[in-house]
C-alpha positions as CSV (number, residue, x, y, z in Angstrom):
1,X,111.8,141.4,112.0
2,X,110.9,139.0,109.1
3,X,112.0,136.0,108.6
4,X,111.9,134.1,105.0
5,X,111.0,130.2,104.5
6,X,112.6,128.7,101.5
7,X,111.7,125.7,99.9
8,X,114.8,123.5,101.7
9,X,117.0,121.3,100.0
10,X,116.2,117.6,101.1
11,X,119.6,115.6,99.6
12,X,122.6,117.0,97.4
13,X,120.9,116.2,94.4
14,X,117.2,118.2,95.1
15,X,117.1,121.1,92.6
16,X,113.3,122.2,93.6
17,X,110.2,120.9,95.1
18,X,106.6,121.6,94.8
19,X,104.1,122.9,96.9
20,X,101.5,119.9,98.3
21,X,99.9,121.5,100.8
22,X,99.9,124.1,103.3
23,X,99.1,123.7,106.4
24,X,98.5,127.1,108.2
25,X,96.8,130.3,106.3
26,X,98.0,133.5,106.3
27,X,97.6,135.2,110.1
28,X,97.9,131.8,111.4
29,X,100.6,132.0,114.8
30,X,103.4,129.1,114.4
31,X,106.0,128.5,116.8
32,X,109.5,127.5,115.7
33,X,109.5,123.5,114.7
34,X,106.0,123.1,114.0
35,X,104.9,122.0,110.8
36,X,103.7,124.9,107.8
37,X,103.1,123.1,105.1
38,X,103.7,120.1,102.7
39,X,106.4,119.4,99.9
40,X,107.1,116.8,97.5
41,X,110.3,115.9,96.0
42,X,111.9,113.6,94.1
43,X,111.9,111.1,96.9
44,X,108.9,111.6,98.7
45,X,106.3,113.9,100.3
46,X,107.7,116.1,103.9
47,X,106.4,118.2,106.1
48,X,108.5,121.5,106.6
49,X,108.8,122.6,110.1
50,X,108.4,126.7,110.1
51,X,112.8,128.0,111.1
52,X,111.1,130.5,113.9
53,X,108.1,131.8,115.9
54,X,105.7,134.1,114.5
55,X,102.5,135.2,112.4
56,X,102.7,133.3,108.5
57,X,102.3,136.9,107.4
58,X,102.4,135.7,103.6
59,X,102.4,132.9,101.5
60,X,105.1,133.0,98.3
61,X,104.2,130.2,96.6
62,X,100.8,128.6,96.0
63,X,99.6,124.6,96.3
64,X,100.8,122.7,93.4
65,X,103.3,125.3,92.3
66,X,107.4,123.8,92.1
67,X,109.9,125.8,93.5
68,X,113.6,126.3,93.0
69,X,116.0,125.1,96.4
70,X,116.8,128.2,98.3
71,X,113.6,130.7,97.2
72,X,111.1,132.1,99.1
73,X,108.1,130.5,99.6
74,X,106.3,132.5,102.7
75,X,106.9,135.5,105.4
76,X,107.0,135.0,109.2
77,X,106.6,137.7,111.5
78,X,105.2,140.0,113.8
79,X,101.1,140.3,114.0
80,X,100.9,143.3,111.6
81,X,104.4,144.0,110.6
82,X,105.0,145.3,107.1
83,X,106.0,142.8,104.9
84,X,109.0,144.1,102.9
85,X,108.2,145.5,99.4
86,X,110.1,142.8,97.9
87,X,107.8,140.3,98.7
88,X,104.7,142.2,98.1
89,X,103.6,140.0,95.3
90,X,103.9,136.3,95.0
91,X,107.1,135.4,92.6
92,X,106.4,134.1,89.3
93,X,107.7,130.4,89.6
94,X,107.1,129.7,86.0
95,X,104.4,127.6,84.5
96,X,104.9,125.0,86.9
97,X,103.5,127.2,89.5
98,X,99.8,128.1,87.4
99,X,99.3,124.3,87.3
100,X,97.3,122.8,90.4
101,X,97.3,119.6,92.0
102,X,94.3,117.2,90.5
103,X,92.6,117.3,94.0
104,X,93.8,120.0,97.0
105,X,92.0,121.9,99.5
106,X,90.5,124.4,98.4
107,X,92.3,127.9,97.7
108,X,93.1,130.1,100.6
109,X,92.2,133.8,100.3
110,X,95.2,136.4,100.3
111,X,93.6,138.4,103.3
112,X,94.4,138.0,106.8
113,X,90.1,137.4,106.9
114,X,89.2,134.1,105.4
115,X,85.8,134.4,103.5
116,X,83.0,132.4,103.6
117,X,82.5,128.8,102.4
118,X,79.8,129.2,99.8
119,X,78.1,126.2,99.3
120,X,78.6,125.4,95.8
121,X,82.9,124.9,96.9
122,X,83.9,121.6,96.0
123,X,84.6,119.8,99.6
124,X,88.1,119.0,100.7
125,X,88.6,115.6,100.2
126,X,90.8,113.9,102.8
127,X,93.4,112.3,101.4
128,X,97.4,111.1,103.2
129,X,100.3,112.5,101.4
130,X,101.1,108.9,100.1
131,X,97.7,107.7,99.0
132,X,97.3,111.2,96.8
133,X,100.8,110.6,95.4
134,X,100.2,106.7,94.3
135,X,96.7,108.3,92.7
136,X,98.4,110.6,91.0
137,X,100.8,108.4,89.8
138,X,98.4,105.6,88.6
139,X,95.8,108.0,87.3
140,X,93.2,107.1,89.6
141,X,90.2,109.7,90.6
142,X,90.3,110.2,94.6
143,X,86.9,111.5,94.0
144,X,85.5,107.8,93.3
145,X,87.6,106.6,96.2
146,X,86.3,105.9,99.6
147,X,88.3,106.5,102.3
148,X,88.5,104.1,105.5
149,X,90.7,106.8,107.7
150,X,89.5,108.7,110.7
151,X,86.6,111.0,109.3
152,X,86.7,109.4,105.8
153,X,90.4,109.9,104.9
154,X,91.5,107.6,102.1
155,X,94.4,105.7,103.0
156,X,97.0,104.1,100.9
157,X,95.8,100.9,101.0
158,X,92.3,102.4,100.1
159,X,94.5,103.3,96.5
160,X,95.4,100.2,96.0
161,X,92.2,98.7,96.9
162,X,90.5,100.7,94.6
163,X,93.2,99.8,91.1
164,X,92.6,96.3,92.4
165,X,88.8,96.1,91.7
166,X,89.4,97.9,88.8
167,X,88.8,95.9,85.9
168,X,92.6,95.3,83.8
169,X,93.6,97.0,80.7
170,X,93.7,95.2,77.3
171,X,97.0,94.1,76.4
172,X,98.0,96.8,73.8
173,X,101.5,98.7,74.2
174,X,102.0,101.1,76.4
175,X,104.1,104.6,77.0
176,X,104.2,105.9,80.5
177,X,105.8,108.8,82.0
178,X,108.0,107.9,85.1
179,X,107.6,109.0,88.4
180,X,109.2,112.0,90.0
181,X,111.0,109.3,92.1
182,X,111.7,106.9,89.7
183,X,113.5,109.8,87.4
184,X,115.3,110.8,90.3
185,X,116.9,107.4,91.4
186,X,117.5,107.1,87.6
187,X,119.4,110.6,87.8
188,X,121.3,109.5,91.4
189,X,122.3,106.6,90.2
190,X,123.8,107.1,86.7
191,X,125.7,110.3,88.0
192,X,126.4,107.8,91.1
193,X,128.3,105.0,88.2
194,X,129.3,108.1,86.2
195,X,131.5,109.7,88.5
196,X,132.5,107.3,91.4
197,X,134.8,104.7,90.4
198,X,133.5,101.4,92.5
199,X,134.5,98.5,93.2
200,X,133.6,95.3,95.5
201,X,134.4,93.0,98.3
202,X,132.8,89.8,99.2
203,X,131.8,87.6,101.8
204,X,130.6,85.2,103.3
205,X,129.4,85.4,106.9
206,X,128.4,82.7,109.4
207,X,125.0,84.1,111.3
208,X,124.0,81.3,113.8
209,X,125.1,82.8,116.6
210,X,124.0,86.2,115.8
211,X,120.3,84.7,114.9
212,X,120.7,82.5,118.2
213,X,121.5,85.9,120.0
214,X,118.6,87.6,118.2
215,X,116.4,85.1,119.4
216,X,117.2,85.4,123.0
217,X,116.8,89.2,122.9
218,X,113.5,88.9,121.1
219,X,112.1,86.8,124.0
220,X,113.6,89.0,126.7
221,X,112.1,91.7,125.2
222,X,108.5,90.0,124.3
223,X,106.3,92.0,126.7
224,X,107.5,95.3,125.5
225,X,106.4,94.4,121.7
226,X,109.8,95.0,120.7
227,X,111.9,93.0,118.1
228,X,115.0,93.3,116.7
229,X,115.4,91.9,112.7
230,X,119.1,90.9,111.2
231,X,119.2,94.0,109.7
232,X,119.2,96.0,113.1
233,X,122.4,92.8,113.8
234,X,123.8,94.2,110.6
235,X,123.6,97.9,111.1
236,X,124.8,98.1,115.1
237,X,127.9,96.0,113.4
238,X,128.6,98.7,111.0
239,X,128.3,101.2,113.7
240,X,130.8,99.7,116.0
241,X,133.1,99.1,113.1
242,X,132.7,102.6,111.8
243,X,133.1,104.2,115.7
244,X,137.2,102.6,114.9
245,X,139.7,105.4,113.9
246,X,141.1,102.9,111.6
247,X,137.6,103.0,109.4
248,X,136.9,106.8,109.3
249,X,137.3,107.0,105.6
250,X,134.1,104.7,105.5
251,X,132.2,107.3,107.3
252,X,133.3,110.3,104.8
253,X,132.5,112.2,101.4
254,X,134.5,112.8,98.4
255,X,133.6,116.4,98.0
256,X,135.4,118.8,95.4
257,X,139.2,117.1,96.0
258,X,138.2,116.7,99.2
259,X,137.6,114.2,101.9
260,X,135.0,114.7,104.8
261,X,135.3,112.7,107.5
262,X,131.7,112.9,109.5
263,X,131.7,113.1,113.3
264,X,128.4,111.5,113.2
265,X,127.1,107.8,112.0
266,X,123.8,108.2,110.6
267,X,123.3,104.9,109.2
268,X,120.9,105.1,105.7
269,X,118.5,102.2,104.7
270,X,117.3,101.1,101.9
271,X,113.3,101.2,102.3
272,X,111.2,99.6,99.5
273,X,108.3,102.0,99.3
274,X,106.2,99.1,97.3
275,X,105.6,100.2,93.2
276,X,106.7,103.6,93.8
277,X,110.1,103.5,94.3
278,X,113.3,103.5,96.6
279,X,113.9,106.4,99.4
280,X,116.7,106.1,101.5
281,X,116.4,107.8,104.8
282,X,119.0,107.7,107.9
283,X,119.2,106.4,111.3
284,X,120.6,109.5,113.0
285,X,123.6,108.8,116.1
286,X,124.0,105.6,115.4
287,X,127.3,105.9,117.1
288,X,126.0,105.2,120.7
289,X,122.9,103.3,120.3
290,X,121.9,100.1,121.6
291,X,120.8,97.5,119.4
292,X,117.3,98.0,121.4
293,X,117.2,101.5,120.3
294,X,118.7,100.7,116.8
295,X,115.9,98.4,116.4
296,X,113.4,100.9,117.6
297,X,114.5,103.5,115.6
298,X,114.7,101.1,112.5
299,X,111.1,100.2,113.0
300,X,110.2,103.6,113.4
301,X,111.8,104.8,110.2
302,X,110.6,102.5,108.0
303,X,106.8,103.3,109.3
304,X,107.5,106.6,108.6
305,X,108.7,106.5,104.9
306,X,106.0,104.8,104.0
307,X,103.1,107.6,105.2
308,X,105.3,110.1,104.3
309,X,106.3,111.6,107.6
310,X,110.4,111.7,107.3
311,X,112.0,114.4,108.1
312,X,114.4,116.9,106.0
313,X,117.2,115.5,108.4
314,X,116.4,112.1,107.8
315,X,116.7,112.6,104.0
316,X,120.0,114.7,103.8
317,X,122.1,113.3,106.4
318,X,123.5,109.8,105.8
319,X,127.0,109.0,106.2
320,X,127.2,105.2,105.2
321,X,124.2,103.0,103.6
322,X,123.0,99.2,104.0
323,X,120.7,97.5,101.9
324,X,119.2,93.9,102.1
325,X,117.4,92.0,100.0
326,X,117.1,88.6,101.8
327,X,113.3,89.4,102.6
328,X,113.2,88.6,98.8
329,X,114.7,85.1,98.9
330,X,117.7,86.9,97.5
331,X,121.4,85.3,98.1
332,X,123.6,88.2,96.9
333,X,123.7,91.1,95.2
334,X,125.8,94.4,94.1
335,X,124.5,98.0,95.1
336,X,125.4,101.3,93.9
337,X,126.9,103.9,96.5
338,X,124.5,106.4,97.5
339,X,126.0,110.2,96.8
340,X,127.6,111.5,98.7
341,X,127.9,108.4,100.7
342,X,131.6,106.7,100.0
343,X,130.3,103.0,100.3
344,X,127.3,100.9,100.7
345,X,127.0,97.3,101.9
346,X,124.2,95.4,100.4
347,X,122.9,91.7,102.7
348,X,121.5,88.7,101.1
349,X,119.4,85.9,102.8
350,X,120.2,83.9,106.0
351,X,120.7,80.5,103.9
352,X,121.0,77.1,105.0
353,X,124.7,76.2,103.9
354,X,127.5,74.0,103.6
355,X,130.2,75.2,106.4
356,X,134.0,73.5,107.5
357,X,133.7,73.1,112.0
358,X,136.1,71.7,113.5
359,X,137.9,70.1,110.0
360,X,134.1,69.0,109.8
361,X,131.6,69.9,106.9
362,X,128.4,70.9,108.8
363,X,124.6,72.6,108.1
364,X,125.2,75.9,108.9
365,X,123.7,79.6,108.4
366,X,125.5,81.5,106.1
367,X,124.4,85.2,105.0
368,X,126.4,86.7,101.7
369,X,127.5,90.1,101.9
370,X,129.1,92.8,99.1
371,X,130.5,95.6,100.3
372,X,130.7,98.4,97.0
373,X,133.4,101.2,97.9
374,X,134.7,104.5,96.3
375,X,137.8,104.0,95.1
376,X,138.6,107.5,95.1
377,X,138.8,107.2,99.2
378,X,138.9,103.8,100.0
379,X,141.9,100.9,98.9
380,X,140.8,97.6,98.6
381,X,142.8,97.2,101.9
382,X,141.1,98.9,104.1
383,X,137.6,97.7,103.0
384,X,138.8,94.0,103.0
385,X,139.5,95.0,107.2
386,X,136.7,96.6,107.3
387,X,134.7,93.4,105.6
388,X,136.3,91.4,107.9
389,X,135.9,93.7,111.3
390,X,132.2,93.4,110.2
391,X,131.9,89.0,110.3
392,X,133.9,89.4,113.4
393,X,131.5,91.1,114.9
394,X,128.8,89.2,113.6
395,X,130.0,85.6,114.1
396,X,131.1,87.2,118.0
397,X,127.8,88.7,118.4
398,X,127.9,89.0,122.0
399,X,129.6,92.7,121.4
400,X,126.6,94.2,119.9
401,X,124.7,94.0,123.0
402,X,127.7,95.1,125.4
């Protein structure tokens, strides 16, 4: 029996995706979870893992072509099964799908019996997911780049590299199309102010036992090259605060009159993706992690979003989001909630700062926080306790490591 892969939809707001690159030919055996081909949305460029075992018996939609969520875009099955008649020629996507990326590999035959390279093909030019995307977007010819990757592959770095020794533009006025991503966090976000009614808490939080605490773990754990930032201190607070009963509305969606409550806490982050743009993924089961394995799994994420290897579940799952800006120098800031998220906390800089000991004025360590909150779930109650659950846990930091 056949089985049908459809282009998947990677966060509420994905309406298609287009084709980068596949990554088995037609005849090619896959087994279920191992990756078919390429996609890039809005947010970012994904590998799609193939739904079940079997023989790639077709492929629906070509490299380069953009696809509606939810249609077909290739046939698994059996080693010579019959492909059902309705599939028997490719769809017609549209003009999107007759347009071809600027550099891809080169066009795979639609016979189970690849022919023969013939030496005037144009060579595949080995290129990452991220480093073709930042090309793309600044107009720069991978052709004239040279790649420092295993067997030539041009890197990101080998992008920017190459628009560095460029010589600049003149300073005439400019119009320039946006980025997929940059039009799609432009889309979230007005729809996000549009339609959820926010509103803010603030405070202020003492960190110097949490970054005394941090620096003891850091040494324990020294030989085993890991180390865990104040952001993995912020997010194993939130966790702990969102496991309470009292808190579940933090951890839902406002969905069609409805509220949601999630049984998970996937945690999503922020991650700066340099001049391209903001993605943000999720730490999945955050609910039972250690801060070892929060800071692992942090690390890990970040690394990923920025060579493009997240996953759809990563994208599409997040229940409650942080972001931080004190890397920047920043003190304090307001976020937007993330749809279909129902609050966001956004962390400035560790500061050094006046603070009241003892009936005392001392030096302390102060970090400002803003918690933004939908007001159609949450009362300004319950996210001043929840605030407040969060710098007790903080300023007591000895519970994120019990």
């Amino acid at each position: 029996m056949t089985t049908t892969l459809v282009m998947p939809q990677m966060g509420f707001d994905m309406k298609e995706g287009r084709i980068i690159r596949w990554l088995k030919k037609e005849g090619d055996l896959v087994t279920h979870g191992e990756e078919v081909l390429e996609i890039e949305t809005d947010k970012a460029i994904i590998s799609i893992p193939a739904n079940s075992t079997g023989t790639l018996l077709k492929i629906l939609a070509a490299e380069g072509s953009t696809v509606p969520v939810g249609n077909g875009i290739g046939v698994l099955g059996a080693a010579g099964e019959a492909i059902p008649s309705k599939f028997d020629s490719p769809p017609d996507f549209g003009e999107t799908a007759k347009k071809t990326l600027t550099v891809s590999t080169p066009a795979l035959p639609a016979s189970n019996n690849p022919q023969p390279t013939t030496p005037q093909e144009e060579p595949t030019i080995r290129v990452s997911p991220l480093a073709r995307r930042l090309a793309q977007e600044k107009g720069l010819d991978l052709n004239k780049i040279t790649g420092s990757g295993p067997k030539g592959r041009i890197t990101k770095q080998d992008v920017v590299n190459f628009e560095t020794n460029t010589p600049l533009l003149d300073n005439t006025p400019q119009i320039m199309e946006l980025s997929r991503m940059r039009l799609a966090i432009g889309q979230i976000t007005s729809l996000s102010k549009k339609e959820i009614p926010h509103f803010y808490i603030f405070s202020e939080i003492d960190m110097a036992e949490a970054l005394s605490l941090r620096k003891q773990v850091n040494h324990a754990q020294q030989a085993k090259n890991i180390r865990v930032s104040v952001n993995d201190l912020v997010i194993k607070a939130c966790a702990l605060a969102l496991r309470q009963s009292r808190f579940k509305d933090l951890n839902a969606s406002y969905m069609d009159g409805s509220l949601h409550i999630h049984a998970e806490i996937n945690i999503g982050i922020a991650i700066d993706l340099e001049d391209q743009g903001l993605v943000v993924p999720s730490i999945l089961d955050c609910k039972d992690r250690s801060l070892i394995e929060i800071a692992q799994a942090s690390k890990d994420l970040v690394n990923r979003a920025r060579n493009g290897q997240l996953r759809s579940e990563e994208f599409t799952g997040s229940t409650f989001g942080i972001t931080n800006l004190g890397m920047f120098n920043v003190d304090g800031f307001v976020a937007i909630i993330h749809p279909p998220n129902s609050a966001v906390l956004a962390v400035g800089q560790i500061q050094d700062r006046p603070v009241v000991r003892n009936g005392a004025i001392v030096v302390g360590q102060t970090m400002f926080t803003t918690l933004s909150l939908d007001h159609r779930v949450i009362d300004g109650t319950l996210g001043a306790r929840f605030l407040e659950e969060i710098k007790r846990l903080l300023e007591n930091p000895v519970s994120l490591i019990l």
